[in-house]
DRENDO-1510 file (C-alpha; in Angstrom, 1 decimal, always signed):
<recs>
REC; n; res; u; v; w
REC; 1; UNK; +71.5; +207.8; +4.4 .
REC; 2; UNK; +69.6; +207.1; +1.2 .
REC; 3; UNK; +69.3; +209.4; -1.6 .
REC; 4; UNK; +65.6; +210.7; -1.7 .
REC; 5; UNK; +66.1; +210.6; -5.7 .
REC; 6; UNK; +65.7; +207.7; -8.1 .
REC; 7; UNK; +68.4; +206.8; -10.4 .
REC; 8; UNK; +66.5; +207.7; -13.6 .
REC; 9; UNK; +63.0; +209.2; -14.3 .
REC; 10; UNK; +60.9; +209.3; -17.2 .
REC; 11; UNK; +58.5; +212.5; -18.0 .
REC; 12; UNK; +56.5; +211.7; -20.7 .
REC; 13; UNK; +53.1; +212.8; -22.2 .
REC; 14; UNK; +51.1; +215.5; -24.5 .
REC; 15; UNK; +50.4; +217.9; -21.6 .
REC; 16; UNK; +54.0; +220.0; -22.5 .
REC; 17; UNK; +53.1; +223.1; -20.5 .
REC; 18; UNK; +53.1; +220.6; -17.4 .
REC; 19; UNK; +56.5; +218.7; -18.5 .
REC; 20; UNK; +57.6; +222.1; -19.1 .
REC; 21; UNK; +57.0; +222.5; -15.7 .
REC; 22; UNK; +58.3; +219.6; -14.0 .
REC; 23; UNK; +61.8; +219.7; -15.9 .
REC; 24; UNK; +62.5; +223.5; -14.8 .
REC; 25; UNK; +61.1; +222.5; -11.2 .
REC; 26; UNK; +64.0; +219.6; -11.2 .
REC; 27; UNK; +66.3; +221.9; -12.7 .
REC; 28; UNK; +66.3; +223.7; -9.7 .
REC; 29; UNK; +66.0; +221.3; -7.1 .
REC; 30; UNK; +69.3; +219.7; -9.2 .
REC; 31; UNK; +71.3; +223.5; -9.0 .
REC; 32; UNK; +70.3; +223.9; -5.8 .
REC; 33; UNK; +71.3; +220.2; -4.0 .
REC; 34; UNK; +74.4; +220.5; -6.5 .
REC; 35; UNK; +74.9; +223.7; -7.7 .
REC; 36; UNK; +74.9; +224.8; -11.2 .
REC; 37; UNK; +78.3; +222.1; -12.3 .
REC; 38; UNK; +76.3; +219.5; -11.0 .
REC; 39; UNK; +73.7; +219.9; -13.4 .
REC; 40; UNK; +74.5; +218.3; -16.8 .
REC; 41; UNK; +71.8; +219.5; -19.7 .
REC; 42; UNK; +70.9; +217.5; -23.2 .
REC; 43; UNK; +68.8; +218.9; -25.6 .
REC; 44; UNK; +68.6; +219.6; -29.3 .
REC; 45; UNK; +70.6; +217.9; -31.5 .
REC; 46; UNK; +73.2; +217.0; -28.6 .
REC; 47; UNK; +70.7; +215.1; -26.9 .
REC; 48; UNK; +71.6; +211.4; -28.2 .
REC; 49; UNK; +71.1; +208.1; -27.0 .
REC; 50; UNK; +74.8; +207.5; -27.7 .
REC; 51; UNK; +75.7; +210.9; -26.2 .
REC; 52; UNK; +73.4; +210.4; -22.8 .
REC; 53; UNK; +75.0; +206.8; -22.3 .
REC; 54; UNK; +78.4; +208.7; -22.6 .
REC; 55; UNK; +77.5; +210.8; -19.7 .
REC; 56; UNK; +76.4; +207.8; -17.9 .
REC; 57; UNK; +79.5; +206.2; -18.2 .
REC; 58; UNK; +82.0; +209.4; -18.0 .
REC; 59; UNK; +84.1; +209.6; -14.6 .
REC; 60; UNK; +83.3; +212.4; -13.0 .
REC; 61; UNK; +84.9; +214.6; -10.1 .
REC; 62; UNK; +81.4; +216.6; -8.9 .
REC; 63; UNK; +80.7; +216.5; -5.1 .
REC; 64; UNK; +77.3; +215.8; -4.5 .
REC; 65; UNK; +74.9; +214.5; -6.3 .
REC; 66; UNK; +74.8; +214.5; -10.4 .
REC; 67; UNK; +72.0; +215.5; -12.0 .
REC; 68; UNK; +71.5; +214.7; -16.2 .
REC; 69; UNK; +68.4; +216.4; -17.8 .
REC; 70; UNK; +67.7; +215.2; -20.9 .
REC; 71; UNK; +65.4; +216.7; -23.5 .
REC; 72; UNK; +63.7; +215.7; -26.8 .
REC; 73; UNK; +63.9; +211.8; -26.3 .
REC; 74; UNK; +60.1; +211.5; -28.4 .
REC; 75; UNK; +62.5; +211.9; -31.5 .
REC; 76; UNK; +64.5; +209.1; -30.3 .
REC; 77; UNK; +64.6; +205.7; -32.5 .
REC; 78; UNK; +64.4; +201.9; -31.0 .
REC; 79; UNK; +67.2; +201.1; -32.4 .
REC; 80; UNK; +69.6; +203.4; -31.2 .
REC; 81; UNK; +69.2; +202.8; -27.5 .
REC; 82; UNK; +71.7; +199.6; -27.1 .
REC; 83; UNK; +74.1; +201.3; -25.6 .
REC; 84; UNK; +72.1; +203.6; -23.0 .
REC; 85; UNK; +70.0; +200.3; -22.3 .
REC; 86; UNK; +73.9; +199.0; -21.0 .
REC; 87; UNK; +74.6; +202.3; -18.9 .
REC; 88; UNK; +71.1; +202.1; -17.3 .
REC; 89; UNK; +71.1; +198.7; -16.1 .
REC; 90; UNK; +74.6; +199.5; -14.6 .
REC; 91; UNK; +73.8; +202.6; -13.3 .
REC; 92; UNK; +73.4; +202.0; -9.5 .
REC; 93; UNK; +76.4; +199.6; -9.4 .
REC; 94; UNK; +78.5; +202.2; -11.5 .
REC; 95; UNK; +77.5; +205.3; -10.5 .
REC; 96; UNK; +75.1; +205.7; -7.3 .
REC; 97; UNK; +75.2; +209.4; -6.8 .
REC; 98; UNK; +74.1; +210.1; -10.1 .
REC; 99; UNK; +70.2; +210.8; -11.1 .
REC; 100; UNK; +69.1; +210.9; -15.1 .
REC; 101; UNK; +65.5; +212.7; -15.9 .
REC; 102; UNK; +64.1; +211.9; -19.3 .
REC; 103; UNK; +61.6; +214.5; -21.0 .
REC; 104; UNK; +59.4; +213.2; -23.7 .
REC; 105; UNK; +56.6; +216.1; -25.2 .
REC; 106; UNK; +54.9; +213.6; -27.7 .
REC; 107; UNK; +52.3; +214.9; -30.2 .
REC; 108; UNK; +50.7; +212.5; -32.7 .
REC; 109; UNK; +53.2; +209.3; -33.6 .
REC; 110; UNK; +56.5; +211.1; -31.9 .
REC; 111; UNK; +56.7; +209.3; -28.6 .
REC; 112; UNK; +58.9; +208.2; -25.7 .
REC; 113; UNK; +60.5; +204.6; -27.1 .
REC; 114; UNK; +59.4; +201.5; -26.0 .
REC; 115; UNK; +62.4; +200.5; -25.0 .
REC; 116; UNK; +63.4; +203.7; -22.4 .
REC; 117; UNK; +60.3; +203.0; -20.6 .
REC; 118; UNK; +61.7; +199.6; -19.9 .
REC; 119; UNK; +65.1; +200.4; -19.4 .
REC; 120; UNK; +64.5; +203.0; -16.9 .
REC; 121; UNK; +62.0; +200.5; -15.0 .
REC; 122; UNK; +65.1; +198.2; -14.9 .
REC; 123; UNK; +66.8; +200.9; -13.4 .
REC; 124; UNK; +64.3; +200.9; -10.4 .
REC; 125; UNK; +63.2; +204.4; -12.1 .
REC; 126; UNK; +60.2; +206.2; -12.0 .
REC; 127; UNK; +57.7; +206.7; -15.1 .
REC; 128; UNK; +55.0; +209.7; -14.9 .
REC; 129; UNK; +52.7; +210.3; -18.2 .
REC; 130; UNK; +51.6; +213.7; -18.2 .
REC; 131; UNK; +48.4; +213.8; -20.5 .
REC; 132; UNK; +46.1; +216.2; -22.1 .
REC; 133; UNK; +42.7; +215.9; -19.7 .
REC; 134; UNK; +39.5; +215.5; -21.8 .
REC; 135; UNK; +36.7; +218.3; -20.4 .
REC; 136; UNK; +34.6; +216.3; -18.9 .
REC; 137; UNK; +37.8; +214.5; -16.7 .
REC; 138; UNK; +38.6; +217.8; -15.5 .
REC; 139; UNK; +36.4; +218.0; -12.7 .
REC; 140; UNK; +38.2; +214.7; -11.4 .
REC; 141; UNK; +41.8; +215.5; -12.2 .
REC; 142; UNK; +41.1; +219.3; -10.4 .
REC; 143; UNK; +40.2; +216.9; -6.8 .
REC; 144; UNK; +43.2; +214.9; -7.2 .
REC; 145; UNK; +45.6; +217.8; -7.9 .
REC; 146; UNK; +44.2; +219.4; -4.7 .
REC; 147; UNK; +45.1; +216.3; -2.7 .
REC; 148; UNK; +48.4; +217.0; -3.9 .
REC; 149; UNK; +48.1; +220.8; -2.2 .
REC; 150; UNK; +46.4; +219.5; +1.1 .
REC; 151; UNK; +43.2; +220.8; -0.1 .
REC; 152; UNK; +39.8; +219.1; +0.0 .
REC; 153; UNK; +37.9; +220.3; -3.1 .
REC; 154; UNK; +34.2; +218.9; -3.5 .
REC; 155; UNK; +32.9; +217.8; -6.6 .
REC; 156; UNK; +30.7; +221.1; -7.4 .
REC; 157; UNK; +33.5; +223.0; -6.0 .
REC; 158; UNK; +35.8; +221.6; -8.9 .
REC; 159; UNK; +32.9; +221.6; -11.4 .
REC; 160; UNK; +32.9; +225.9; -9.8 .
REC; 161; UNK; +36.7; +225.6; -10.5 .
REC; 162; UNK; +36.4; +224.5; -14.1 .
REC; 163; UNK; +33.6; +226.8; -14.7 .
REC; 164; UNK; +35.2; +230.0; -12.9 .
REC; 165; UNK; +38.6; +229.7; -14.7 .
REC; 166; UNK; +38.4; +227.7; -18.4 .
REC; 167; UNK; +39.6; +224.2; -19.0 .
REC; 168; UNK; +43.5; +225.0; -19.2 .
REC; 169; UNK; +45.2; +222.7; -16.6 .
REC; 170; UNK; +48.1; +225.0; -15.9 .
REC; 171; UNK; +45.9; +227.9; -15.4 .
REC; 172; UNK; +43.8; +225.1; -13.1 .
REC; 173; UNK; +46.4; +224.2; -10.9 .
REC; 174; UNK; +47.9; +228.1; -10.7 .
REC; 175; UNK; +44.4; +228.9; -9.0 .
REC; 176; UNK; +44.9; +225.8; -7.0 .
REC; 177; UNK; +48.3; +227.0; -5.8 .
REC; 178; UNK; +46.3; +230.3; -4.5 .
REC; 179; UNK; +44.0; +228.5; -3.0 .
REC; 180; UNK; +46.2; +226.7; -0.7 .
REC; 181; UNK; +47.9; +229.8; +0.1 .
REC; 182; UNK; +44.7; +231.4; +1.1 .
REC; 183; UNK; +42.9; +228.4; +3.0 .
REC; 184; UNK; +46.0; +226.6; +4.5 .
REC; 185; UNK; +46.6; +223.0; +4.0 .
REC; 186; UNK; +43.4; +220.5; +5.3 .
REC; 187; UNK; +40.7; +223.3; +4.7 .
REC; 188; UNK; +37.3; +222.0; +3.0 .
REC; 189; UNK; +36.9; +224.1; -0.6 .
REC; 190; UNK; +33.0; +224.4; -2.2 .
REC; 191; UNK; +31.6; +226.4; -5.0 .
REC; 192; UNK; +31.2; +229.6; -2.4 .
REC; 193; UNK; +34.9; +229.6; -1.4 .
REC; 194; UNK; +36.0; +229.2; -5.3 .
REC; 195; UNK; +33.8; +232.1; -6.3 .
REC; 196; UNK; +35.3; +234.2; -4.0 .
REC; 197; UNK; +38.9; +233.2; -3.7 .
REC; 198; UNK; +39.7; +232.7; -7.0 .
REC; 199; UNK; +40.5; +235.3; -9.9 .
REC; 200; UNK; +37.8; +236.1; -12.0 .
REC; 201; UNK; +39.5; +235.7; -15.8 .
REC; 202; UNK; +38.0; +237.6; -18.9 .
REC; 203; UNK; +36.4; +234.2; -19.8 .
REC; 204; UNK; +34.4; +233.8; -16.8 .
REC; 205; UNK; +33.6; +237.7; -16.6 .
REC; 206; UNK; +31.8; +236.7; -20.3 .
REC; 207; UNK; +30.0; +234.0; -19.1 .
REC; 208; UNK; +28.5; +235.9; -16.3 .
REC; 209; UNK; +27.4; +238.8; -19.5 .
REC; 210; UNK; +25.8; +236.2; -21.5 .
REC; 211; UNK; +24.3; +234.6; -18.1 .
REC; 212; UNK; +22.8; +238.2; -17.4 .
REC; 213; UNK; +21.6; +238.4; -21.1 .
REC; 214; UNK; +19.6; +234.8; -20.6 .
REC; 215; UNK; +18.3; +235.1; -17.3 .
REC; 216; UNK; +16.5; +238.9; -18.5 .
REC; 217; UNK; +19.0; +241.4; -16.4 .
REC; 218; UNK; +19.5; +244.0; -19.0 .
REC; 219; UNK; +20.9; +246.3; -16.2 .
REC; 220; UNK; +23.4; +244.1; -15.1 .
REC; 221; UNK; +23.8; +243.4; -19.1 .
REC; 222; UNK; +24.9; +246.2; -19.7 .
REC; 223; UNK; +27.0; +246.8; -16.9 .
REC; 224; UNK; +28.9; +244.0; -17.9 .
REC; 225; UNK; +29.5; +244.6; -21.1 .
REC; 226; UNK; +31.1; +248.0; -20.8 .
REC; 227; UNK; +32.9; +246.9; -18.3 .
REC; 228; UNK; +34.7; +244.1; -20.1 .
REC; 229; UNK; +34.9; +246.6; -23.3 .
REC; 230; UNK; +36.7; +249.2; -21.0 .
REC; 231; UNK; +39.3; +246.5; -19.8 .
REC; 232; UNK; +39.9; +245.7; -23.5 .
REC; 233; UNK; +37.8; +242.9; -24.5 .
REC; 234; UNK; +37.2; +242.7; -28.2 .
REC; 235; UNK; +33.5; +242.5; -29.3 .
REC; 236; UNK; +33.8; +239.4; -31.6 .
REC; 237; UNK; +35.8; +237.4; -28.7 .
REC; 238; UNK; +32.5; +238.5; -26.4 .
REC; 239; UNK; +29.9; +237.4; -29.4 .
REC; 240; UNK; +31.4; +233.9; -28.9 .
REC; 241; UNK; +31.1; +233.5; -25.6 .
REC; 242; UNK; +27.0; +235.2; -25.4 .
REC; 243; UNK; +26.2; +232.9; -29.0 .
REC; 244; UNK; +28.0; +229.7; -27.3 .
REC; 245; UNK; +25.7; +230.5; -24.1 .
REC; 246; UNK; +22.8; +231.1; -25.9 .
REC; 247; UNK; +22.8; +227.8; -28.2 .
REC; 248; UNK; +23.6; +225.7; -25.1 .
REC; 249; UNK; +20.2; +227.6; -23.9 .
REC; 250; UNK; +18.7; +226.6; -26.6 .
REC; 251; UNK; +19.6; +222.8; -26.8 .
REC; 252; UNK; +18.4; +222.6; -23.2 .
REC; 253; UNK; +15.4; +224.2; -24.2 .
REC; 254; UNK; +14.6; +221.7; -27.2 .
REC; 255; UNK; +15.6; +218.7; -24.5 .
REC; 256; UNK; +12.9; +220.0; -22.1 .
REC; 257; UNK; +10.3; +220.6; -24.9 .
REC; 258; UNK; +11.1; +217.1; -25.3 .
REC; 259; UNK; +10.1; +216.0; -21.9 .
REC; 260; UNK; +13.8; +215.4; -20.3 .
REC; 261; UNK; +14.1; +216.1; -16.7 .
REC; 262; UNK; +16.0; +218.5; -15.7 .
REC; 263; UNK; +17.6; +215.9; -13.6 .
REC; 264; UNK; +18.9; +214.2; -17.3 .
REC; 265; UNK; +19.6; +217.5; -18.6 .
REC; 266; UNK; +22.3; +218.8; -15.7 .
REC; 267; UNK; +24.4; +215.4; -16.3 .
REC; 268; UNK; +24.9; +216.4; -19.3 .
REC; 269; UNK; +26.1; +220.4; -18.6 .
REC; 270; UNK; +29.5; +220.4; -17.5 .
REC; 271; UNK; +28.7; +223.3; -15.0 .
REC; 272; UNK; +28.1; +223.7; -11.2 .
REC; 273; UNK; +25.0; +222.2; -10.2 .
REC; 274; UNK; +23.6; +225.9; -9.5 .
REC; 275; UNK; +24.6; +227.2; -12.3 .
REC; 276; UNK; +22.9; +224.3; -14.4 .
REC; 277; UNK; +19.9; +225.1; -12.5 .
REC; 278; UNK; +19.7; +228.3; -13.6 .
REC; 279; UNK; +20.2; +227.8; -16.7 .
REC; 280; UNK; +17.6; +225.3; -17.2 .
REC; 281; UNK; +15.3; +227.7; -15.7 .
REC; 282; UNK; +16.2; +230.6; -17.8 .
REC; 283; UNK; +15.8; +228.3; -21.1 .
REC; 284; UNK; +12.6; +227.5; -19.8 .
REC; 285; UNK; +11.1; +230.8; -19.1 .
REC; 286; UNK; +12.5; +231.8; -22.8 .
REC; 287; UNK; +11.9; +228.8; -24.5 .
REC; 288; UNK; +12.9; +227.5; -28.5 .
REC; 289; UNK; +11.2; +229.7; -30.1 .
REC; 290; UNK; +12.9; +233.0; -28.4 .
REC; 291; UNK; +16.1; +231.4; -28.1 .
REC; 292; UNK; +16.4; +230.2; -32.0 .
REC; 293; UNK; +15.9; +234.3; -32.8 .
REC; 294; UNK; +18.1; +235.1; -30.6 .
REC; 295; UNK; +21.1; +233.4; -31.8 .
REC; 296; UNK; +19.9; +234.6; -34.8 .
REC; 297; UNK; +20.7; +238.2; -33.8 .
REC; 298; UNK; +23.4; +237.7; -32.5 .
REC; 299; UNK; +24.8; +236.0; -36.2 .
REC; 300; UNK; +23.7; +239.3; -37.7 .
REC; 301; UNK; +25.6; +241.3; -35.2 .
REC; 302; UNK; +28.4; +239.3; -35.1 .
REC; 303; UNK; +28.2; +239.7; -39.4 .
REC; 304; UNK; +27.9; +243.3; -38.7 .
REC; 305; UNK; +31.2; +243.6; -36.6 .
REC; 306; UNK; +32.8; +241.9; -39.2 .
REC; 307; UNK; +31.8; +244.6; -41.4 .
REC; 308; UNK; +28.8; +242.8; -42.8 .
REC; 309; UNK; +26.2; +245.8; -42.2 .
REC; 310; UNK; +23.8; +247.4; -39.8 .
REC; 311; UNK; +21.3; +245.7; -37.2 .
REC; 312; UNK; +19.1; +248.6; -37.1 .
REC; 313; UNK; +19.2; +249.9; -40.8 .
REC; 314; UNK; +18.2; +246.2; -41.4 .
REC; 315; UNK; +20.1; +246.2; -44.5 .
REC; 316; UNK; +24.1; +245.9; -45.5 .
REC; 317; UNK; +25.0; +249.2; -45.5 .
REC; 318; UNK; +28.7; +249.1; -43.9 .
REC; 319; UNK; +30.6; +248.1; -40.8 .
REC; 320; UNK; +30.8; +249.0; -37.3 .
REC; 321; UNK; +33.6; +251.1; -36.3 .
REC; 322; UNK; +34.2; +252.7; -32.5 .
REC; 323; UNK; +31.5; +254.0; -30.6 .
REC; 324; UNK; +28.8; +252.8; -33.3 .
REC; 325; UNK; +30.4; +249.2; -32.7 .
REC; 326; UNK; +29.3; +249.4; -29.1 .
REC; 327; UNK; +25.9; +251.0; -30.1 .
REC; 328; UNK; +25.1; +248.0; -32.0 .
REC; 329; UNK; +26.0; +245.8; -29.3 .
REC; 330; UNK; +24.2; +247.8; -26.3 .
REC; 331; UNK; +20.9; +247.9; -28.4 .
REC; 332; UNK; +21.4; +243.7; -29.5 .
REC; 333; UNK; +21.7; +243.8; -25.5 .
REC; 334; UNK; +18.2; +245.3; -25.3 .
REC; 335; UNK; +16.7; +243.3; -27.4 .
REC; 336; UNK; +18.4; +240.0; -26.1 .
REC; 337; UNK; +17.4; +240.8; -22.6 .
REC; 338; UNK; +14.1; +239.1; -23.3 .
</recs>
């Protein structure tokens, strides 16, 4: 029967959290087809080109199959690879029950050598690049990765996804782990089922404040922001998210002032499509003029948390500690709920 692994594989890529990932998952597919003495690890400075091709050629008395994990191999130099180039290209002839995993985590001009790449090719290995996904990719990559969990996500479902969560691909595919676990394989997934389904994070919990602040809710304002205070949130980590909401506001607002359609405008919001359409509506109703003083208020209470005055006294008279920190903040709320 044939061996469902490849001789060789090659992980290679600047998304390290995921090759982080992948090398522990074969870890333990390797201890468990093998146990733990069929698992051979290189990493640090004993992982070589010289010492892997070694390995390769090494007799061994292991039942099973052999599994070699090798670590660091960005560091490694063209020139060294001769005799692992040798060992590859022999490798089903000279030892078929063997399997040899490759983990590159390049950053900047450390990458995987030219020449691996080729040699494990030879090998009739497997390559994977595991990349760093711009933002506006993500809504794509999240629609493949459900494939990969049986799950049929639509596009504002993903666009919900990336929204709901934060642009972290591991956090990304943990939510869509849950998902498949909640829905069962095949299911259809849309912005409803992602709202409800999937964990609301302290980022998207600060959207939904500085949502309630544009579209007038001081109520629900206010609501939100002592409840994110009482779970711990700091108050300059919430300014960012309200001023980063606001100014968005704002640009939309100076697009639509310029006569974009709002049809223009929601291409270029990387946001569900309701969710774009209400905030186009809410930097409508405010409009430049509001919105510019608003993000100016929120600069001077974001100065006065960093101990650059009071908001109310109007002048730089000291900083905001405690309970006058969050009295600042609930009467900016007031006056922001325009």
């Amino acid at each position: 029967m044939a061996s469902a692994f490849k001789p060789a594989y090659l992980i290679h890529g600047d998304d390290h959290g995921r090759i982080a990932e992948r090398r522990a998952r074969l870890r333990a597919i390797a201890e468990q087809e093998g146990g733990a003495q069929g698992v051979e690890l290189f990493e640090g400075d004993a992982s070589t080109p010289a010492a892997v091709a070694a390995a390769l050629n090494a007799f061994t008395f292991a039942i099973g199959r052999r599994f070699i994990i090798v670590d660091g191999v960005e560091r490694w130099k063209e020139r060294d690879l001769d005799a692992l180039e040798a060992a590859l290209d022999a490798l089903a002839a000279t030892a078929p029950d063997t399997t040899v995993a490759f983990f590159a985590r390049e950053d900047g001009r450390l990458k995987a050598p030219a020449r691996l790449l080729d040699a494990v090719r030879g090998a009739g290995g497997d390559i994977s690049t595991e990349a760093t996904v711009k933002p506006w990719e993500l809504p794509k990559w999240v629609i493949a990765r459900a494939r990969e969990h049986q799950l049929e996500l639509d596009p504002d479902g993903a666009r919900a996804l990336v929204a709901h969560v934060g642009e972290r691909q591991q956090r990304l595919l943990r939510e869509l782990e849950k998902l498949a676990l909640d829905v069962g394989p095949g299911a259809r997934v849309g912005p409803d089922e992602v709202e409800e389904l999937t964990a609301a994070s302290a980022e998207r919990r600060a959207w939904s404040f500085a949502d309630a602040l544009l579209s007038g809710e001081a109520a629900a304002a206010t609501g939100a922001y002592l409840s994110l205070r009482s779970q711990g949130e700091r108050l300059p980590g919430l300014i960012f998210w309200v001023s980063s909401r606001v100014r968005q506001a704002h640009r939309v607002a100076l697009a639509l002032q310029r006569g974009e359609s709002p049809a223009q405008i929601k291409r270029t919001l990387r946001m569900p499509s309701r969710a774009a359409d209400q905030l186009i509506a809410d930097a409508r109703r405010a409009g430049p003029d509001v919105l510019r003083a608003a993000i100016e208020r929120i600069a001077d209470l974001e100065l006065a948390s960093r101990g650059g005055g009071s908001l109310r006294a109007g002048a730089r008279t000291g900083s905001l500690r405690g309970a006058g920190e969050d009295t600042e903040a609930l009467l900016a709320i007031l006056a922001l709920a325009f």
